[in-house]
Every structure is written in structure tokens, then in C-alpha cells.
N, C-alpha and C positions, 0 to 999 in steps of 0.2 A: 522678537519674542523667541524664546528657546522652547520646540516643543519636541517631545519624543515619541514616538510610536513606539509599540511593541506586539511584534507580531504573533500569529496564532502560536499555540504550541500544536501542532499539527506532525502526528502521527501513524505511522500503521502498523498493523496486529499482525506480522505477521507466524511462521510454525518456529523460525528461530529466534525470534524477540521482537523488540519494537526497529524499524526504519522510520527515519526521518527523511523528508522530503527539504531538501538545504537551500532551493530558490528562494530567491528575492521574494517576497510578496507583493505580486504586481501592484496592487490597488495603494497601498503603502508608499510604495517607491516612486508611484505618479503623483500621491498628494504630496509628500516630499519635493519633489521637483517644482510644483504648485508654489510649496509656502517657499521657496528659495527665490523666484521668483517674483513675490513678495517683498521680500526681505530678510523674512524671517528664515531661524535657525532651527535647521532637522536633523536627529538624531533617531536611528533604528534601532531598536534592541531587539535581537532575536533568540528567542530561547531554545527554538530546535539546535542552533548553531552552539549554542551554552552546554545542552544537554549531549550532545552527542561526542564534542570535543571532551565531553569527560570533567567538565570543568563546573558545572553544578548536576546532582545527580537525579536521577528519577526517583524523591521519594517525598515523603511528608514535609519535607523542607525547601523543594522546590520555589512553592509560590514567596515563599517570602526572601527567597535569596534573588527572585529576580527583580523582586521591588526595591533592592537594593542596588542593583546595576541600573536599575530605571533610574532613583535617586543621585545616583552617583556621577548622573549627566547632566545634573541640578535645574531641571526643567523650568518654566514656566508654566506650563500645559503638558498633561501627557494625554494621550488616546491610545485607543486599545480596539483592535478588533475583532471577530471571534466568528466561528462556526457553531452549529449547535452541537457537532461532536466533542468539542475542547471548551466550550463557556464554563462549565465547574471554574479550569483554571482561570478564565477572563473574572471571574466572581471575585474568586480568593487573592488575585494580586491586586486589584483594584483595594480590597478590603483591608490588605497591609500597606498600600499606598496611603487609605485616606486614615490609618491608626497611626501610622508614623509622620504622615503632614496633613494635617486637617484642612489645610486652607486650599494648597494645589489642587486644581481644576482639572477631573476626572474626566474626559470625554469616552464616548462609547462609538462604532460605528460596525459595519459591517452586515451581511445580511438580516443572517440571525436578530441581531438589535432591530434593526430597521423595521422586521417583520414583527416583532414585539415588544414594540419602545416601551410603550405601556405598562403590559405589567412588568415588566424588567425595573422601570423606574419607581415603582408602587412599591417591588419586594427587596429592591438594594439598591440603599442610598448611599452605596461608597462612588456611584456614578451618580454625575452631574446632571451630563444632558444626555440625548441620542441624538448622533447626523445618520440621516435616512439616507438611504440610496447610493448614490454616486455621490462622494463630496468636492470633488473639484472644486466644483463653483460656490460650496455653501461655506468649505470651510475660512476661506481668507476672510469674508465679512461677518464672519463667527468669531476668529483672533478679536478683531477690531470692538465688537459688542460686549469681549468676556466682562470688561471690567465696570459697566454697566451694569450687565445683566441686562440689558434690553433687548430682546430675543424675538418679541413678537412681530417685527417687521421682514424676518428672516423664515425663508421658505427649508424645508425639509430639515425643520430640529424640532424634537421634541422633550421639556426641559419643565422643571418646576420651578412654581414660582407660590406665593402668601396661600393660595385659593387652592393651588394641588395640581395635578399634571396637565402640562397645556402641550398643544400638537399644532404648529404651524401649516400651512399647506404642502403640498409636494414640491417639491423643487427640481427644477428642470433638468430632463437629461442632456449630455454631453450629446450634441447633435452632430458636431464634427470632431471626432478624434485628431483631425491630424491640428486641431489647435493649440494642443497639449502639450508644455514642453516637454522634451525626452526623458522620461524615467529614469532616475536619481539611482543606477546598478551600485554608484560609486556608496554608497549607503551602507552596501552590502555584497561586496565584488564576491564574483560567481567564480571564483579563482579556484582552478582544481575541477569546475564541472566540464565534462564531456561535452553538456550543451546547454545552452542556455534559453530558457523561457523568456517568451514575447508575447505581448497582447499585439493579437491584431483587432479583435475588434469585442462588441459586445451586442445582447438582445439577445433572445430568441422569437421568431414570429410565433410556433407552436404551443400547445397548452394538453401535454402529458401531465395526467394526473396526479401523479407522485414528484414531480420536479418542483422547484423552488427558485431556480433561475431566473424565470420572466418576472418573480417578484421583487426582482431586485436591480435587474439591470433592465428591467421594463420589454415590452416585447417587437418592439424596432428595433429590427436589424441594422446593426451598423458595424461596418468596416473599415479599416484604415486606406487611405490609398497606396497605391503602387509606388509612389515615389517616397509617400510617408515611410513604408514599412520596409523597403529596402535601405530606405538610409538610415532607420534602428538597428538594421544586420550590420549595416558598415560601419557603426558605429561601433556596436559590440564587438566587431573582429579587431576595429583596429585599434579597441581598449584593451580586449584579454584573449583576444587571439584566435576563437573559435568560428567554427565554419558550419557550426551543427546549433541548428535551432530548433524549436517548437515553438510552434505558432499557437497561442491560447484563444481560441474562440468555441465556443460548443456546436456552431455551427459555420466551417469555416465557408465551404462551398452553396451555400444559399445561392448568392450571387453568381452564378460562373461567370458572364462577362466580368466584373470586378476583380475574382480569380483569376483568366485568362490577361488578363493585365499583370498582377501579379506574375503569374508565369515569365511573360516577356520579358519583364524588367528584371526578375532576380536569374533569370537563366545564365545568364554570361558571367555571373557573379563567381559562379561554381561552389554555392552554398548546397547545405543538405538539410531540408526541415521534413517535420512530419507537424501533422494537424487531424482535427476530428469533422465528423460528416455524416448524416445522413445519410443512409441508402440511395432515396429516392431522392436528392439532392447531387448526386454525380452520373456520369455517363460515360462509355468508354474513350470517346474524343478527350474528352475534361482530365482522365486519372493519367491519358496518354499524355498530355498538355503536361501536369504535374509533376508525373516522373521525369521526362526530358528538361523539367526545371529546378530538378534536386529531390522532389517530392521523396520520401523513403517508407515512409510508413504510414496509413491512417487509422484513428480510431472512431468503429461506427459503435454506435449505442443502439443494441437492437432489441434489449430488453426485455423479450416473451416469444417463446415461439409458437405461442397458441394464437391463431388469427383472432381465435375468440378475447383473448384478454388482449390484443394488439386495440381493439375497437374498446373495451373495455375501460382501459388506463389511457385512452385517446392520443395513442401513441400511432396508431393505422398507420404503418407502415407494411405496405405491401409483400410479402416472406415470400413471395415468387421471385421479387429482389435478389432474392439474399446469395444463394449459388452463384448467379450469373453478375454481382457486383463483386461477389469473393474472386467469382474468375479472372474480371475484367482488372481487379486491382493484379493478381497476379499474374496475369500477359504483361505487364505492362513496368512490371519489375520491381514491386513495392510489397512490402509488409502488410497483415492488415490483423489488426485487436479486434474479436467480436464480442460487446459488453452481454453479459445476460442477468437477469434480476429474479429472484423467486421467494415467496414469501407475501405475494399480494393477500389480501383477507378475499378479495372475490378468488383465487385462485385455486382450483381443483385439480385433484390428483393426474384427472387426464389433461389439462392444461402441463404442470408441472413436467408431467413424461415429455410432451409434445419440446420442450424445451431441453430437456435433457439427450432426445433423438435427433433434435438439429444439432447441438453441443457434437455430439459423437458422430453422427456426417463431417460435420467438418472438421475432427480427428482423422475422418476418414480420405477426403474427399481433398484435404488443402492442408496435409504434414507437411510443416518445417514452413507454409509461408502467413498462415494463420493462427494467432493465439487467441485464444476461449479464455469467457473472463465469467464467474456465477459467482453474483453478490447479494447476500440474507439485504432485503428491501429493508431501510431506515426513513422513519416515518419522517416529514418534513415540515413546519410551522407554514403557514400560509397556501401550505395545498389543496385542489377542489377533494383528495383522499383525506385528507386528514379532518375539515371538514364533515363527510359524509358519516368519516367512521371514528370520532373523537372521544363517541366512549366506548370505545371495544378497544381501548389502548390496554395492555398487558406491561408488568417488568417483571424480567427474571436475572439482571443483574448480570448478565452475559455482552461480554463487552465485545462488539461485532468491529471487521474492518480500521475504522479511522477514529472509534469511539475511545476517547481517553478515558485513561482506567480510573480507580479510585486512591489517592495518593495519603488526601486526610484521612482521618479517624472517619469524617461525617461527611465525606463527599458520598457516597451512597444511599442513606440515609435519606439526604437530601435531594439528592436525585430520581428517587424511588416516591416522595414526598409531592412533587410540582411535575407531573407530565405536562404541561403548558410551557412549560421553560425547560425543561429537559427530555423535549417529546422525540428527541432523537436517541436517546438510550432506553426507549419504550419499545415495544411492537403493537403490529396492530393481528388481534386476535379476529382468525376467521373461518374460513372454510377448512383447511388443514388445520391440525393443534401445530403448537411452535417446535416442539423436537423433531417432529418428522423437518420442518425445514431448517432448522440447527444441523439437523446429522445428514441431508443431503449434501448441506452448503461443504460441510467440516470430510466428507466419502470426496467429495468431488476436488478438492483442495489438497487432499491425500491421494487421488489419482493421478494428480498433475505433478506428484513427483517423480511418476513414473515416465520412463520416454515414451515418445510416440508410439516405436514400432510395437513396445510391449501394450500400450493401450488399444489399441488396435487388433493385437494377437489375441487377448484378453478379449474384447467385446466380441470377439470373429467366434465363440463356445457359446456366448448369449445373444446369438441370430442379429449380432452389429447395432443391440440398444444397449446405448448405455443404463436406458432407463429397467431395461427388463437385470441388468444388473445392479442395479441402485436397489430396486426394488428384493431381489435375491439376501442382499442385509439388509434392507429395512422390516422383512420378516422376520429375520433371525428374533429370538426371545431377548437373547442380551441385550437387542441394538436401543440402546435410549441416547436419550442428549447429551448424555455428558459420556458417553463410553468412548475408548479412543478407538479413535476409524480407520487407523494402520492395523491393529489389534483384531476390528471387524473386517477388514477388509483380508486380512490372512488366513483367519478364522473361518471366512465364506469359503475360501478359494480350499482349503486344506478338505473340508467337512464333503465339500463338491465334487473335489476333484482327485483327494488325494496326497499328501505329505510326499509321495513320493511324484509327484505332477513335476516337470521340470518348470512350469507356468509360476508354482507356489514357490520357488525356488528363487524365481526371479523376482517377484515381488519383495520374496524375503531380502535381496541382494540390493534390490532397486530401494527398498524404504532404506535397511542402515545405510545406500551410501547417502543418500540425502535428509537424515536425520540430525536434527539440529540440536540435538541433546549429544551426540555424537560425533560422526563422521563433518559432519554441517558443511555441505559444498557450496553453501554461499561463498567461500573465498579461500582464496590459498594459504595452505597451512605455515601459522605465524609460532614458529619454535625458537624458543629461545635458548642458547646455546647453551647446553645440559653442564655441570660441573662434574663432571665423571669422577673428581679425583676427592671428593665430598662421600666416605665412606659411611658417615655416619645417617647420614638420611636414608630413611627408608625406600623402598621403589614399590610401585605399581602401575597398572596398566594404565595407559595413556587414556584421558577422558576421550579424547578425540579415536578410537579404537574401537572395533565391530570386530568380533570372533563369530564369524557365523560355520555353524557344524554341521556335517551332513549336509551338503547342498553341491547342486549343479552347477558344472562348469560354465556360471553364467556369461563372463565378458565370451566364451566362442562364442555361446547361443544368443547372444546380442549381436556379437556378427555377424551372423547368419541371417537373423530378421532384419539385420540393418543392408545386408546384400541382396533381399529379395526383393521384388516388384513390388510383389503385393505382402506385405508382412502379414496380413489376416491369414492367407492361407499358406505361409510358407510350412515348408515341412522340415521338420527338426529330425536328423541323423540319429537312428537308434542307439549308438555310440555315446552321443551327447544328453540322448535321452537318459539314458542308464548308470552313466559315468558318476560316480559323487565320491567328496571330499570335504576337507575343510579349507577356510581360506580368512585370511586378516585383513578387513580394511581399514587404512589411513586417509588420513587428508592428502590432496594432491601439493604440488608446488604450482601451480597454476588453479584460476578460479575455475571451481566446476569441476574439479577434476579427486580423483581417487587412485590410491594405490592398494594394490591387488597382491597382497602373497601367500603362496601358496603354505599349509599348515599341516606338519605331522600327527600324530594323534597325540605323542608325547607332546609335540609342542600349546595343543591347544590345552590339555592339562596344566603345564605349567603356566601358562596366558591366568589361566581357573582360579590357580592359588593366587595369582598375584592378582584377581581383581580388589583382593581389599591391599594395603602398606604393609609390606614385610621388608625385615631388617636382612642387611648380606647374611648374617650368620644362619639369618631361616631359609632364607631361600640356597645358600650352600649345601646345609643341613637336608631340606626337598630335593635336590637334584643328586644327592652324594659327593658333593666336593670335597676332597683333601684339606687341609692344609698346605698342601704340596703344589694343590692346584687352585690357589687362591688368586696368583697370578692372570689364569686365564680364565677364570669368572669374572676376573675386573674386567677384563679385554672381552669379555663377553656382552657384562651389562652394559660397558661403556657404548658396542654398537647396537642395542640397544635402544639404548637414552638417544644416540645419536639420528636413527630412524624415525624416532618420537615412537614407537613402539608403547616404551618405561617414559615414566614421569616419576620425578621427585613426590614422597607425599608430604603430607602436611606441616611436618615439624620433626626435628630431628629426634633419631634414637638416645637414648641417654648413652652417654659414654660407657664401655664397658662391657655394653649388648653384643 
């Protein structure tokens, strides 16, 4: 039997546009490996990989151009699986699947489904049936039943039948992973990645209130063995060559003997992973173990830094932890992510601070070997919160993190329509209203384009809280949800300190060069070889271009804070304090990087006129050029164009001009 998957469309929000996440879809590529196994024929379509190669685009014509690559693989069966931030799209391709073949057998899986086979199956009948849970074991004697329909002896589906929606019982988890054949990469080679994602195990024993995990992969921990999971690394290196893994488990270290096995056996390998963990699930023996076995990076999920909402959301993890596990990962030579959430409806203003004053310790306390993560809370189907607080759900159509946008005419609408099925694009209304945690999330996400040492230097004038600075704009009058928090956060700092503060300077320097309407240091600048000798096109300033005026010699004064111990209190040279000018930033030639030069007054004028397209003969005419000197205005603009400075605009001048 020919069936085909097709993976989430799974994406994220971020300040310069949508990133797509290009792994394999583990769960996918293991039932894959399942049905081959079998006998049968699998086929993957992925449409992050579609959409990102350029080759279908992000808009109202998405869902149906991927039903046509789904078609195009001329299935017997297709399945689909889904989160609740991307189901719109599981909805809509299903929907053109079953207008264009009526007959082809829609399957549905994944958590989202699982946790609400139900009404899913009540309100869209372009799906067949739901498999619950883990399909390994349900899907092969599922192929076998399609053409029957005789479904009732089959555990973990739930499927219509004459009478209306029937729901089999659970069907068993996978109790031993390593009986699984190896995950089907070849579906979807990881070619070009850095590193490549591996399941090591699944379960969570825990029961955090706002999580949606143990509903789906059940709350037994289970992990791969030592011999199992190293021979998936050897495998993948010696298909596509890599040596850098992550390990997929929510909770990797549960087990440390388990892990300490692990250790032994991948240490000689000379592999590098990173994985996720609890606090209060590692110790400094354990991360020492880890690192000396490749370990590189871990991500803890710490969630609140109010003890009180730690016991709250039934999360209790101990925050006396938290310092002395950050240290222990960093003796020890490893990276470490600390997740944080805010937005709970139990959650109060002094809770909220209490998490934004651990957020800024460890700005302070662990620069350059810990990254802070604050993420607007997304309510979840099947949790004890959602639950408790299911009718104090809100929408205000603000598309947070991983939540895919609206592409139809009626995906909002719709959305806005069914909180039961789209209760991941809702919030839940509570002790704070929703913009004060919109404009915390959107300040704090805007401060992390700044560097360390200036975030630091910055907090070192609001007694080293971040929160007593959050707080500093969220008084301002202007400050609401939808205002821009680069704009508030300039705004704060000018009105506080001063326009001529060499602090507001840097900020100012720090946002264009990481402005993604702009300068955009996600990557190194892609210039395409300017046609200089194309007279008739007009020229203006390069989209990629920051003329910032009046401002301080930021790159010294970034070296200075970048040369001090303590950047909070270094002290900045009255020279550099006093010093201003103007300056151009470009894209660098490397990721992350910018160039810096320096600007006349004349020249930041002429930059002026040419923000909108002007033709040579205008801009000859602006500057005084001869005719005489026509020559070296070419040789002018051409270095230029050449710098990426100028750009081409839009369309050419008419002849004549």
C-alpha cells in the first residue's frame, strides 16, 4: 500500500520573518520505517521544506498546492499530523484532498488529534479517522482493516461509522524503544543540517499544569538504550556525515544511571549532542559525566521564577536550583538555555517581576554561557489549566511564537469561532490583562537584540532589575500592545536619561544594526552584482542601510564595556562620552556581523535625498556635477552600488531623463 505522510507546516515568528525548523519529523519517519517494514510504500511530503526552498509560497494558495504534491505521489492512504499551532493548515489540506479525491482515506494523527479526536471528527469530515497516541503499533493493522472498515477491534482509533463517532480503547505504548526499526532519515535527508535530531526516548513522569506532553506520549519514562542510541549516531554519521546531534527527550536525565551508560558508550565516539533536563534531575558528577562525553549544551525548562507560581502550575522545582545548576553546567564546559513563561491567568505582577529579576541575574551572573528564553504562555487541549480556566479563554488574533498565521480569507474567522479546536491561538484571561503580557514578552525580545555587556550596563542605572526597567515602560502613557518596543524602549531611555546619554546612543546603534527591516544580522549580506554601467535606472539608498546622526562612537564604547570585568560599572572615558557624529550601517560579509562608516554631514545629506529613487541627472543636478564631470559621478555611484550602500530602484527611468 502506497501511503504518504505530510508533515506539520511548523513555524516561527520571528522580528525578521517566519524560520522554519527543516528536521525530519521524528514521529513520521519512525512510522515510516514501521510501514516499510511491513511492506508497505512511504512517502514524506514536507512543506516547511516546500515553503522555505521558495518553491511554493506563504499565501492563500498554499494549502492547496500542497495537496497537490501529496496527490502527485498517488497515494493509497494519506495521514497528516498536526499541532495545535498549525491545524488551520492540517484542516484546509485535508479539505482539498478530499474535493479533489473523495474516496482516498484521510487519516489524522498526532497530539493535538489525539487529545481531540472527537470534536475534530464531529466538525471536519475531510478526515476519516484519528490514531491516538503513539502509532507504531496501531497503524500496520489499521492499513490492513481500511478496506473493511472494520475498526472496532483496533485499539487507539477513533473513526465514524452508520451510528456517529466510535472511540476504541487506548492502545499501548511503545514499552521498548529500541524495538523500532531505525527511523526512515532517508524520507527526508538532513543534508545541509549542522546537526541532526534524534529521539532518544519519550514520557514524562511529571504533571505541569500547562504541558500537554504526558497526554500524549503517556507519563512513563522511557528511554533508548546505550547501544540502541549510539548506533542511530553511527548511523547518521556514516549516511550524511555529521557528528553533532540532539537528543529529543523532554526529560533526558530522569534516569542518570541510564544516562551514565549513555556517556560511556558515546564518549570514544567523539560525538557532540546537547539535550534537555530538569533542574532537579542533574547533579554536578552527571553534567561532569556528560560533557567529558560530548555533552555541549542543555536546555532546562524553568518556567516561573516565582516559588509561588512554581507550586502553582505544579511545576515545584526548587529555584535555590537554579544558580548553582547554571554554575555547575558552566564548570563543566557546556552551554545552558533557561526557558521562562509568563502569561499564566493565576499570575501576578509580583510573580511576573520575580521572573524577570532571575531573567537579569543571569544576564548578570552567566554572560556568554547562558541564553534566557521568555515565552507569552499558549494554552494547551487536555491540560489540568485549561481545564480549570476554559472559560476565561480570550482571542485577540495576535499571532504569538510557533502560531501559524492566517493565510485564507476565513482562517481567522474561524479560529476566533471554535476555542476547543483552536485553543492554542486563544489566551487565557486573568490576573494581568493581555497587553501588559504582549508588551513584556515583545520589551524583552527587543532587549535581547542588544548585547550582553550593553544589557547589563543598561540594568547597572535600574538597581540590576530588569523588572524595575520593564516596569519604567510599562508606565510610559504610550506603552500598549501593539506599540513598537524598540520605539518604547528608546523613548524610555531618551525621556530618563537624556538624547545626549552615550547609553541612548547605543541602543540606538544596537537596534538598526539588528533590525530586520534593515541592517538584519541574521546573515551575511547577499549582494548581487550591481550593473553599474545601467545608466538609466535610478539609484537609492540600499534597503539594507542605517544612517544613524548624531550619535556616539558606539563600536569604542562597546569595547570598552566589552574589556571590562564588570561591564555594569565600567566607566566610559569623558572623550567617548562627548564625542558624536554620524555613521552608516551595512550588512556584514559574515553572519552577525556589520559595517561601520564613518559619515560627513554632507554625506549624510546626500544618503537624505536619495532615500526615495533618483535619476543620475537628479542626483548630478543635487550634488553640482558638470557635464565634464559625468565621468567621475559614474566612478562614484559605481563604488557605491559596489558597497551595497546604492541599490537599483524599482524600474527604470524613461529614456531621455
Amino acid at each position: 500500500m502506497r501511503v504518504t505522510f505530510i508533515d506539520n507546516l511548523l513555524l516561527e515568528q520571528r522580528a525578521d520573518g517566519y524560520h522554519f525548523d527543516l528536521q525530519p519529523h521524528l514521529g513520521l519517519i519512525s512510522l515510516l520505517a514501521v510501514l516499510r517494514q511491513g511492506g508497505h510504500h512511504g512517502t514524506l511530503v514536507d512543506p516547511k521544506l516546500e515553503v522555505h526552498s521558495g518553491r511554493l509560497a506563504l499565501d492563500a494558495s498554499l494549502y492547496e498546492s500542497i495537496a497537490e504534491l501529496v496527490l502527485a505521489t498517488r497515494p493509497d492512504v494519506v495521514g497528516l499530523t498536526s499541532l495545535g499551532c498549525n491545524f488551520m493548515a492540517t484542516t484546509k489540506i485535508a479539505a482539498h484532498l478530499r474535493r479533489r479525491s473523495p474516496e482516498l482515506p484521510v487519516l489524522l494523527g498526532g497530539p493535538h488529534a489525539s487529545i481531540l479526536d472527537v470534536p475534530v471528527l464531529e466538525r471536519y469530515p475531510q478526515f476519516d479517522l484519528v490514531v491516538r497516541g503513539e502509532a507504531e503499533l496501531t497503524l500496520p493493522p489499521l492499513l490492513e482493516a481500511l478496506e473493511s472498515r472494520r475498526f472496532s477491534a483496533l485499539r487507539g482509533i477513533t473513526y465514524r461509522d452508520a451510528h456517529g463517532i466510535r472511540r476504541t480503547g487506548d492502545a499501548p505504548l511503545v514499552a521498548d524503544l529500541d524495538t523500532l526499526p531505525p527511523a526512515a532519515y532517508d524520507s527526508c535527508p538532513p543534508t545541509g543540517q549542522e546537526m541532526i535530531r534524534v529521539e532518544a526516548g519519550r514520557g514524562c513522569p511529571f504533571a505541569c499544569t500547562f504541558c500537554s506532553t504526558a497526554g500524549f506520549f503517556g507519563r512513563r519514562y522511557r528511554l533508548k538504550s546505550a547501544d540502541r542510541l549510539c548506533a542511530d549516531l553511527d548511523r547518521l554519521h556514516e549516511t550524511y556525515g555529521t557528528r553533532r546531534f540532539a537528543l529529543t527527550h523532554d526529560l533526558f536525565t530522569v534516569n542518570k544511571a541510564k544516562v551514565r551508560e549513555f556517556c560511556e558508550a558515546v564518549a570514544p565516539r567523539g560525538y557532540t549532542w546537547t539535550c534537555s533536563a530538569r533542574m532537579d534531575c542533574v547533579d554536578a558528577d552527571l553534567l561532569d559525566a556528560m560533557a567529558k562525553a560530548g555533552c555541549r549544551s542543555l536546555y532546562y525548562g524553568v518556567e516561573t521564577g516565582s516559588p509561588r507560581m512554581q507550586k502553582v502550575v505544579s511545576k515545584r522545582l526548587d529555584l535555590a536550583l537554579y544558580e548553582p545548576t547554571l554554575e555547575a553546567t558552566r564548570r563543566a564546559g557546556m552551554a545552558a538555555t533557561a526557558s521562562f513563561i509568563t502569561g499564566y491567568p493565576q499570575e501576578t505582577a509580583g510573580d511576573q517581576r520575580m521572573t524577570l529579576d532571575l531573567i537579569g541575574s543571569t544576564w548578570r551572573r552567566f554572560a556568554g554561557t547562558v541564553t534566557t528564553q521568555l515565552h507569552l504562555l499558549t494554552p494547551e487541549p487536555g491540560t489540568e489549566l485549561l481545564g480549570e480556566f476554559r472559560d476565561r479563554l480570550g482571542y485577540d488574533g495576535r499571532v504569538t511564537d510557533f502560531n501559524l498565521p492566517a493565510l485564507e480569507a476565513d482562517d481567522a474567522d474561524i479560529t476566533a469561532a471554535d476555542p476547543e479546536i483552536f485553543v492554542n491561538h486563544h489566551y487565557y484571561e486573568g490576573v494581568l490583562p493581555r497587553p501588559r503580557h504582549v508588551l513584556v514578552t515583545a520589551l524583552y525580545q527587543t532587549l535581547c537584540r542588544l548585547s550582553r555587556d550593553v544589557q547589563r550596563h543598561l540594568l547597572a542605572r535600574y538597581d540590576d532589575s530588569l523588572s524595575a526597567f520593564t516596569e519604567a515602560v510599562l508606565s510610559r502613557p504610550d506603552a500598549h500592545a501593539d506599540a513598537d518596543p524598540a520605539r518604547l524602549l528608546r523613548d524610555c531611555l531618551t525621556d530618563r536619561w537624556g538624547a545626549d546619554d552615550y547609553l541612548v546612543s547605543l541602543v540606538r546603534y544596537l537596534l538598526a544594526a539588528t533590525d530586520p527591516a534593515g541592517t538584519a544580522c541574521g546573515g551575511p549580506a547577499q549582494r548581487p552584482r550591481p550593473d553599474t554601467a545601467d545608466r538609466r535606472r535610478p539609484l537609492r539608498l540600499s534597503s539594507g542601510a542605517a544612517v544613524l546622526r548624531d550619535i556616539h562612537a558606539c563600536p569604542e564604547i562597546l569595547r570598552v564595556l566589552g574589556e571590562a570585568p564588570a561591564p555594569e560599572t565600567a566607566r566610559i572615558p569623558e572623550e567617548l562620552r562627548t564625542r558624536r557624529g554620524h555613521c552608516l550601517l551595512l550588512p556584514g560579509d559574515r553572519e552577525l556581523t556589520v559595517r561601520n562608516l564613518a559619515l560627513s554631514a554632507g554625506s549624510v545629506e546626500l544618503l537624505a535625498f536619495l532615500e526615495v529613487p533618483r535619476s543620475r541627472p537628479d542626483i548630478a543636478r543635487h550634488i553640482g556635477v558638470t557635464d565634464d564631470e559625468s565621468d567621475s559621478l559614474d566612478a562614484f555611484l559605481g563604488r557605491l552600488l559596489d558597497l551595497g550602500v546604492l541599490e537599483h530602484g524599482e524600474a527604470p527611468v524613461p529614456a531621455g531623463v
